[in-house]
N, C-alpha and C positions, 0 to 999 in steps of 0.2 A: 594424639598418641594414646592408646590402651593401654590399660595397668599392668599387663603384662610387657608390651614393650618398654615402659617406664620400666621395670623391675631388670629386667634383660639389659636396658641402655643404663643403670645406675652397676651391675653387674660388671659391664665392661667397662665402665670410668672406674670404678675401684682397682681392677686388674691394670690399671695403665697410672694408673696416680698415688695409688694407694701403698706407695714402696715401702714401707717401714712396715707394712703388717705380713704374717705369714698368711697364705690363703691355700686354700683347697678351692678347686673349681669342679663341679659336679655338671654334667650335661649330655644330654643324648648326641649319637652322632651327627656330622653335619653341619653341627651348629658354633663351629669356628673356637673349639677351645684350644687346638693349638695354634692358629693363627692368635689367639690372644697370647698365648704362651711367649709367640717372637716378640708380640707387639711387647711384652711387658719387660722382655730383655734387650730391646732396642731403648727402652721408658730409663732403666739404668744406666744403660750406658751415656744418653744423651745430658742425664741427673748429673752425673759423677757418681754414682755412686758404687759403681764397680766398673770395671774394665775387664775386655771379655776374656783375657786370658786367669781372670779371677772366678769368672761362673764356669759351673758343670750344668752340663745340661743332659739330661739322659731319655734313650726313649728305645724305643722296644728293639726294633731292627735296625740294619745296619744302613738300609734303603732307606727308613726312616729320619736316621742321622743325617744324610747325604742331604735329604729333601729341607731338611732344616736349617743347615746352612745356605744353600742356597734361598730359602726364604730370607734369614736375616741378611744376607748378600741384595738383596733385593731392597730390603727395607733402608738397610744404609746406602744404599743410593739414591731411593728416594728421599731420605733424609738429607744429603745435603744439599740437593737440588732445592728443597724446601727454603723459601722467604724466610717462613717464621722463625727459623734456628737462627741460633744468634752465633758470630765465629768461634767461642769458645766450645761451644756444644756442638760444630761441624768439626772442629779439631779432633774431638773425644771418637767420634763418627771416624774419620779418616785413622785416627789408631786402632780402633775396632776392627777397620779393614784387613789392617797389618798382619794381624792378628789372627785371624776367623778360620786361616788353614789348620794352624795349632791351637784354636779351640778344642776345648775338653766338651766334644758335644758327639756321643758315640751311643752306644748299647752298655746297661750296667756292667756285663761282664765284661766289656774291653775298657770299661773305665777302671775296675777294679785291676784287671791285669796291668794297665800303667803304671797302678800304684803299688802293686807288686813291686813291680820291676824298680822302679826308683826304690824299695824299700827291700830289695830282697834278703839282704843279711839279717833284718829285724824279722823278716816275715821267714825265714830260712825257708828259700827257696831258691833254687838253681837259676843262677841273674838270663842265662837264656833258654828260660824254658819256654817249652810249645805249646798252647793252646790247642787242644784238641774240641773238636765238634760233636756232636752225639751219634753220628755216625762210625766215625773211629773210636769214640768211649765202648759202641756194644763190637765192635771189632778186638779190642784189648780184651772186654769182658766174656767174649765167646772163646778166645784162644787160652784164657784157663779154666772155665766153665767146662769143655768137650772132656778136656784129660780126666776132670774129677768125677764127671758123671758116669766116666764110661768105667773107673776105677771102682765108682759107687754102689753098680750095678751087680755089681760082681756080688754085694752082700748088701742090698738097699737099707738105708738106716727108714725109720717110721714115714716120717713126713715125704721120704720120696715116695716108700711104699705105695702108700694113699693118694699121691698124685699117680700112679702108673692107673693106681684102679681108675683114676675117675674117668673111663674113657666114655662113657655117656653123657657126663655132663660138660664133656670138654667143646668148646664151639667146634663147629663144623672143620675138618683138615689140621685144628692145633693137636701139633703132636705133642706128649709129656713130656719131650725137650724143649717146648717150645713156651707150656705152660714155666716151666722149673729157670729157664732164664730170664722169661718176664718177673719171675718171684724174685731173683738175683738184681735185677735192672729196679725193681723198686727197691732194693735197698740200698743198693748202689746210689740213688738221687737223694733217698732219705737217711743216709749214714750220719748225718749231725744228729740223730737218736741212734745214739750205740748202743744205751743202755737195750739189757733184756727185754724183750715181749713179758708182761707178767702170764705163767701159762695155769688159770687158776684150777683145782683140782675136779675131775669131770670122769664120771663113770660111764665112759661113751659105749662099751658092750649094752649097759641096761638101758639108754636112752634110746639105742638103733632098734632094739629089740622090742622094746615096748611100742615104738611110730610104726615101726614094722608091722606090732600085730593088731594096732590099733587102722592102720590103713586095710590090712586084711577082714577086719572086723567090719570096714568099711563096704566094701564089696559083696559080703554077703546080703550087704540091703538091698544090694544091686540085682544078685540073684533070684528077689524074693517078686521084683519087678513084672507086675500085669501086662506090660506093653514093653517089650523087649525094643521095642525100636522107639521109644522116647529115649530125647537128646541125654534126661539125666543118665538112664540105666545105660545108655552106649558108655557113655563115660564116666561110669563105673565098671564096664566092662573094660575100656581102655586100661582103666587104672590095675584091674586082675592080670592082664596078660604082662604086664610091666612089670608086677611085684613077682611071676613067675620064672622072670628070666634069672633069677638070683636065687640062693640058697638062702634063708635065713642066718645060719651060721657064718657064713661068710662078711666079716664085719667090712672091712675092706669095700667086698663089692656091695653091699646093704649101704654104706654112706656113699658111695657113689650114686647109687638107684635112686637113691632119694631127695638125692639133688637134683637127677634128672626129672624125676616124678613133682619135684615143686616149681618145676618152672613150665610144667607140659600146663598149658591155658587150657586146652581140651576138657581137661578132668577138674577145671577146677571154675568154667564159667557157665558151662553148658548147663539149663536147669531148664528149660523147657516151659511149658505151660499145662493149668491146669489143676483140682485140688489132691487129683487121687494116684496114687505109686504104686501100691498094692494094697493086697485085702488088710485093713488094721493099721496103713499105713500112709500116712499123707504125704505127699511132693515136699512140700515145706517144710516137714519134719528131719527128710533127707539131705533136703539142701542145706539146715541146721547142723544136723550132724557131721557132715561134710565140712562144712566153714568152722567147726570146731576143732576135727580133728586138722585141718590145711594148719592153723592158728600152732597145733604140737607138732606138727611137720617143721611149720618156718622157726619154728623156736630149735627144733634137733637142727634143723641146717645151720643154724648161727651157732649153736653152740659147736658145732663139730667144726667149721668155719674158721673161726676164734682160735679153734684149740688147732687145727693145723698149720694157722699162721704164723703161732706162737714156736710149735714144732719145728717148722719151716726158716725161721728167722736165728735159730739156734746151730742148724744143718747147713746152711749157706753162708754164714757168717765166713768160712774160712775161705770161699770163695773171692769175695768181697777184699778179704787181706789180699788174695793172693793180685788180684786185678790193683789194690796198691802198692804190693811189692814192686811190680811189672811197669807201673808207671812211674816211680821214682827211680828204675834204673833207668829207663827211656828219657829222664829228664822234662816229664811230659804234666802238664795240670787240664781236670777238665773245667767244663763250665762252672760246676759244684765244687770242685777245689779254689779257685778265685772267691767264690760269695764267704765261704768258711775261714779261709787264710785270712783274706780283710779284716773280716770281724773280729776275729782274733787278734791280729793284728793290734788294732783301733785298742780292742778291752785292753790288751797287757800290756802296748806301749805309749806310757803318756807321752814321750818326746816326739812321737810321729803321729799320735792322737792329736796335739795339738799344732805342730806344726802345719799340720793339713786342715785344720779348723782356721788357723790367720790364713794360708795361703786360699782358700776356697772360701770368695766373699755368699756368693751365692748359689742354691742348689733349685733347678729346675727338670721335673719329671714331667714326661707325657707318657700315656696310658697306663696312670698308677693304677687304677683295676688289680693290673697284672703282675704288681709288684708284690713278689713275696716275703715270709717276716724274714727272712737273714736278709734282704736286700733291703726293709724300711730299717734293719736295724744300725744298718752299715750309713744309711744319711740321716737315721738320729743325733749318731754318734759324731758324724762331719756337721751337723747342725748343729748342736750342744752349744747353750753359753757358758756352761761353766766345764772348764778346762779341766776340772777333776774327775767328773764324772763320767765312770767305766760301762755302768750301765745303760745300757741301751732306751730302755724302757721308761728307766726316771731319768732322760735327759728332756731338760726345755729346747726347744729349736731358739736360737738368739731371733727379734724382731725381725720380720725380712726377709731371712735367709731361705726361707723354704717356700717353692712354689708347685705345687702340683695339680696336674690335672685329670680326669679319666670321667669314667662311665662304668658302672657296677654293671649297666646289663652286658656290658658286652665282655665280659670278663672272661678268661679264657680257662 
């Protein structure tokens, strides 16, 4: 046996024997870490030391769930076909059976919505509300999105402004409705950060103005060019007829232009060969100057960037209210209402804090990769050994109780 499979074979004897510790399993695909997963919740139950209507087990899809019960369906059959079980531990096996339909073994957000529901007056939430899909989330969120923008238009506040201009640097066919509600859908996902954008103070008239004529200043090197059809001077010539389509004054259209102009590769990779540009003037000199002034380009795009997201995050906000108004009369929660109500949930009430801490002996993830922080903080919180503690973050996982698996690379 190779030291690697020694290391790989002492790997999987811990995951199957080693019950009393908490483990993280780290491995590339392929290489059976949720088959160890079942294997190590069949390990408990054969133990005693939990029964399966005591474990959660969570994993990304809903098909994933399905495939996982059926695996442990599999295993407790083998199990008690098995010689080596002794009838106590084929008993535990045939309860598990019993069991396995009403296992807690789904996707986080349909685990989180059970406990909703068992908990809705603490968690105030409407005891038959509907989960909605992200499908129907930008359905609710388009149907008050249209009324405001089309109200909006009428007198644009800044931040739309700025989006109507950017129509150069917008991808190919997205219309500025279409940029303005992907802006609304990301806050919609990220609304557990209510607080303000900080939007720090920024003299963006003199930063456009100056990349502006520092790009123009750029171009005349261009003109000054011995061989008009070197790669460098064509694109430098590119970069002239770009900066023409725009007024200077036009701030509006000058920060759009220049977003387009920082992502045009043309003007900013083309350098050609050879030591000479023109009379007095070297290739390498130009191509210097160029990656200097690219360097106050990308710095004016970030900064103008920065300041319209900020803009943007203040202007849409009421949108955002209105798309929650809209689903609490609907009686309606979506995927992001479940992670956020839990957690909350969990901090502000100790009596269902801990109630769900004895009832939930142990907690099993596949494809933690992909789990994000309000979902690790939501099985800190059901892991925690000590019953008082609200926070997420200083909670200990009690011995055991936590088993996860995943793969960084493949993380979504």
């Amino acid at each position: 046996m190779t030291d690697t499979q020694l290391v790989d074979h002492e790997a999987r004897r811990a995951i199957r024997e080693d019950l009393a510790l908490n483990l993280i399993v780290e491995a590339a695909a392929g290489t059976g870490k949720t088959t160890e997963l079942v294997q190590r919740i069949v390990a408990m139950l054969v133990s005693g030391r939990a029964s399966l209507s005591s474990i959660v087990a969570v994993t990304f899809t809903e098909k994933a769930a399905g495939e996982m019960k059926l695996r442990i369906r599999t295993e407790l059959d083998r199990g008690l076909s098995s010689p080596a079980l002794s009838e106590p531990e084929k008993e535990r096996l045939r309860l598990a059976l019993s069991e396995l339909e009403a296992a807690r073994i789904s996707t986080i957000h349909g685990f989180c919505a059970d406990l909703l529901r068992e908990h809705p007056i603490e968690a105030e939430v409407d005891p038959s509300f509907e989960v909605i899909d992200g499908s129907r989330t930008r359905q609710l969120v388009e149907h008050v999105f249209d009324p405001w923008l089309e109200a909006c238009l009428t007198a644009p506040t800044e931040g739309v402004r700025r989006v109507l201009a950017r129509r150069r640097a917008r991808s190919p066919g997205k219309s500025p409705r279409a940029e303005l509600l992907d802006a609304v859908l990301r806050l919609v996902d990220t609304r557990d950060f209510d607080g303000p954008t900080r939007r720090d103070a920024f003299d963006r008239a003199r930063v456009l103005r100056e990349t502006y004529e520092a790009l123009s200043d750029l171009t005349r090197l261009g003109e000054r060019s011995a061989y008009p059809h070197h790669p460098l001077a064509k694109a430098l010539s590119l970069l002239q007829r770009m900066l023409r389509q725009v007024a200077p004054d036009d701030q509006d259209g000058v920060e759009s232009l220049l977003s387009e102009i920082g992502r045009t590769r043309d003007i900013w990779t083309r350098a050609g060969q050879g030591k000479g540009f023109a009379p007095g003037l070297l290739r390498s000199e130009v191509v210097a100057e160029r990656d200097r002034i690219k360097a106050q380009l990308d710095a004016c795009n970030q900064r103008c960037g920065a300041d319209l997201a900020a803009c943007l995050q203040a202007e849409l906000g009421c949108v955002v209210a209105l798309y929650e108004r809209d689903k609490q009369q609907l009686g309606v929660l979506d995927f992001f209402d479940l992670l956020i109500r839990l957690g909350a949930l969990l901090r502000q009430s100790r009596q269902v804090r801990n109630d769900l801490q004895r009832q939930i002996s142990h907690l099993f993830v596949d494809e933690f990769q992909d789990t994000d922080p309000v979902q690790s903080e939501i099985l800190l919180l059901l892991a925690a050994d000590d019953p008082q503690e609200a926070e997420p973050w200083r909670a200990r996982p009690m011995p055991g109780k936590l088993f996860l698996v995943g793969d960084p690379k493949q993380s979504i």
